[in-house]
Backbone bond lengths (Angstrom), bond angles and torsions (degrees), N, CA, C in turn:
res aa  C-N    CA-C-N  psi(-1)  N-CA   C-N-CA  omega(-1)  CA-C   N-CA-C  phi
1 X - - - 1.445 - - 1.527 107.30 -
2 X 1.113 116.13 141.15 1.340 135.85 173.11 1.861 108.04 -61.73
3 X 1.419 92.56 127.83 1.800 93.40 -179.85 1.834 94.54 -154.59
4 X 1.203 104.48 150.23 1.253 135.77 159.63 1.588 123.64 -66.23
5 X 0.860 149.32 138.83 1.270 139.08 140.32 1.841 124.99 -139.57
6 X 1.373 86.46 135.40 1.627 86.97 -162.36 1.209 101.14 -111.00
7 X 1.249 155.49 -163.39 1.731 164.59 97.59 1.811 126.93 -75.58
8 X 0.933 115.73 104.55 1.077 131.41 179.92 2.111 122.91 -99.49
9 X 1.312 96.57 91.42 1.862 89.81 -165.29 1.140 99.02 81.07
10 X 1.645 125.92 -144.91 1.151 126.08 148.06 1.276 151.49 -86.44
11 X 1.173 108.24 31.68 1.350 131.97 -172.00 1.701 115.33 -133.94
12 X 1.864 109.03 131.74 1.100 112.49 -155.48 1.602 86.07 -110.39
13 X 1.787 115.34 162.34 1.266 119.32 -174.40 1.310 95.19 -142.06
14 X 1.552 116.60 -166.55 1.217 128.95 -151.33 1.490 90.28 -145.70
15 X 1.505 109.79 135.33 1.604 110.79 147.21 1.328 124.36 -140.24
16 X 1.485 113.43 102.65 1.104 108.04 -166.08 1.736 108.99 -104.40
17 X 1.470 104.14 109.66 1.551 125.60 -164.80 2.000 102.24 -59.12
18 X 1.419 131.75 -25.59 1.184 123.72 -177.50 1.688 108.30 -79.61
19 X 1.137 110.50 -15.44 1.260 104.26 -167.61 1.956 108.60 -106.79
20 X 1.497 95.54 -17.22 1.434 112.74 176.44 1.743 101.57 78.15
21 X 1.671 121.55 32.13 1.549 127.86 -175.31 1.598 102.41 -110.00
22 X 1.102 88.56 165.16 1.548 114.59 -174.99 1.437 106.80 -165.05
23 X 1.730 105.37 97.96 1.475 109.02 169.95 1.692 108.77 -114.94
24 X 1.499 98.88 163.31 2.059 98.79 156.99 1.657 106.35 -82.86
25 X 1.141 114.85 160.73 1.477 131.41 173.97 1.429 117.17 -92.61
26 X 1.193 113.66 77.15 1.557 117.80 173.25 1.270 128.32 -46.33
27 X 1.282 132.71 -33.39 1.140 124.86 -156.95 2.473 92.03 -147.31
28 X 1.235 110.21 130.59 1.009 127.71 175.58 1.520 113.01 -115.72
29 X 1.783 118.83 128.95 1.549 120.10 -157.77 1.989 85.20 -91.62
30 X 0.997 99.56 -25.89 1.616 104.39 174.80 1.442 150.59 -113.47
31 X 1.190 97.95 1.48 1.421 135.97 -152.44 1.219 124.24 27.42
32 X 1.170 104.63 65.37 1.265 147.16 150.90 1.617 135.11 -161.27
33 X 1.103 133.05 159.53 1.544 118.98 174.57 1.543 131.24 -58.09
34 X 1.444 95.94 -20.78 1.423 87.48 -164.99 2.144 115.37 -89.02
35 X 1.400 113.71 174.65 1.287 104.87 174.73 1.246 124.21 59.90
36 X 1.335 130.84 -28.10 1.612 138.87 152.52 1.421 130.79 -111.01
37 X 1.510 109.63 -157.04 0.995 119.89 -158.08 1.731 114.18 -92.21
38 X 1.227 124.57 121.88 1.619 103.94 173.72 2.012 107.10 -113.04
39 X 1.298 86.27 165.01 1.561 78.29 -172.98 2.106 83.41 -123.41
40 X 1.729 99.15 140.02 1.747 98.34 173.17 1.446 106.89 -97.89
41 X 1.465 105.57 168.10 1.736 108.03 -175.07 1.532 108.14 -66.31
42 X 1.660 119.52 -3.17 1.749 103.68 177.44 1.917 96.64 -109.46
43 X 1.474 121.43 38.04 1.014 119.87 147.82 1.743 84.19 109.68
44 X 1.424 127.26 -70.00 1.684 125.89 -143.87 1.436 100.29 -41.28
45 X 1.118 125.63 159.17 1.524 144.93 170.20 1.592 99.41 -116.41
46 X 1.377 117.18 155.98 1.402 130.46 155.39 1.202 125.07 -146.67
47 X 1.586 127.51 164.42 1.232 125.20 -171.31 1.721 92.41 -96.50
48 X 1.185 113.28 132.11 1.827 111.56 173.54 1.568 119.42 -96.67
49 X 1.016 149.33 100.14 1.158 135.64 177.47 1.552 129.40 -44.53
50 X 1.371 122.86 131.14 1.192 157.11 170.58 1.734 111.24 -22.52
51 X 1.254 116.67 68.35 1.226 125.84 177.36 1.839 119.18 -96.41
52 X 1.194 100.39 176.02 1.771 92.85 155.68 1.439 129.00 -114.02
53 X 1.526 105.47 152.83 1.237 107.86 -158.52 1.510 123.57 -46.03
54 X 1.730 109.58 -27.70 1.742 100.89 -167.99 1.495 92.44 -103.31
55 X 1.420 118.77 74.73 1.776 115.78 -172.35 1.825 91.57 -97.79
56 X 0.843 116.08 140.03 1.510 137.40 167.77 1.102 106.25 -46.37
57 X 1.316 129.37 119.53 1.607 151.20 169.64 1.571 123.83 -99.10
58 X 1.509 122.38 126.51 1.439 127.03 2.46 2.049 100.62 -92.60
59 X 1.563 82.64 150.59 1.478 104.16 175.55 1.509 116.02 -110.86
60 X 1.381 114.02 169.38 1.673 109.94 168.70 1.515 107.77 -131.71
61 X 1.272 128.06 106.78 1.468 136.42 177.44 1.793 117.87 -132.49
62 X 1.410 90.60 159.58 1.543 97.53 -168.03 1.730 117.70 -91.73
63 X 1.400 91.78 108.93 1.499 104.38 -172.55 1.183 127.18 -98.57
64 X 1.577 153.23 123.97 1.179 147.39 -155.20 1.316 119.77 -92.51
65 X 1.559 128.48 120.76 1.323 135.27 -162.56 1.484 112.87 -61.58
66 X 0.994 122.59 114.18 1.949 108.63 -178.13 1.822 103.17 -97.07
67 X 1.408 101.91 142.60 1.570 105.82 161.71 2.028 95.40 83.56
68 X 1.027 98.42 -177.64 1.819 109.46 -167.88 1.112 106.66 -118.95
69 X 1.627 136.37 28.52 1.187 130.53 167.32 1.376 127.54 -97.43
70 X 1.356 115.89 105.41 1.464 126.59 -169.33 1.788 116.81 -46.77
């Protein structure tokens, strides 16, 4: 699924345009976004694809939905 991600202060968020959401990213599998797992403050997790660390902010890339929560 198509998602956004921006950085705001120090804190990175999510916008995912199909669902019309906009969360912060609570929890980082790497601490950072890329290559793992992030979990957002309304619970969804996703898999992030494998970028490098100084990638240009905000971006739009295709991230994989983890778990069955709509």
């Amino acid at each position: 699924m198509k998602v956004m991600l921006r950085k705001i202060g120090e804190k990175y968020e999510i916008y995912v345009p199909k669902k019309d959401l906009e969360e912060k990213i609570v929890e980082m599998e790497n601490g950072t976004p890329w290559g793992g797992k992030v979990k957002l403050a309304n619970g969804w997790s996703f898999a992030m694809p494998d970028m490098p660390a100084d990638t240009k902010l905000p971006i739009t890339v295709e991230a994989r939905k983890i778990g069955d929560e709509d």
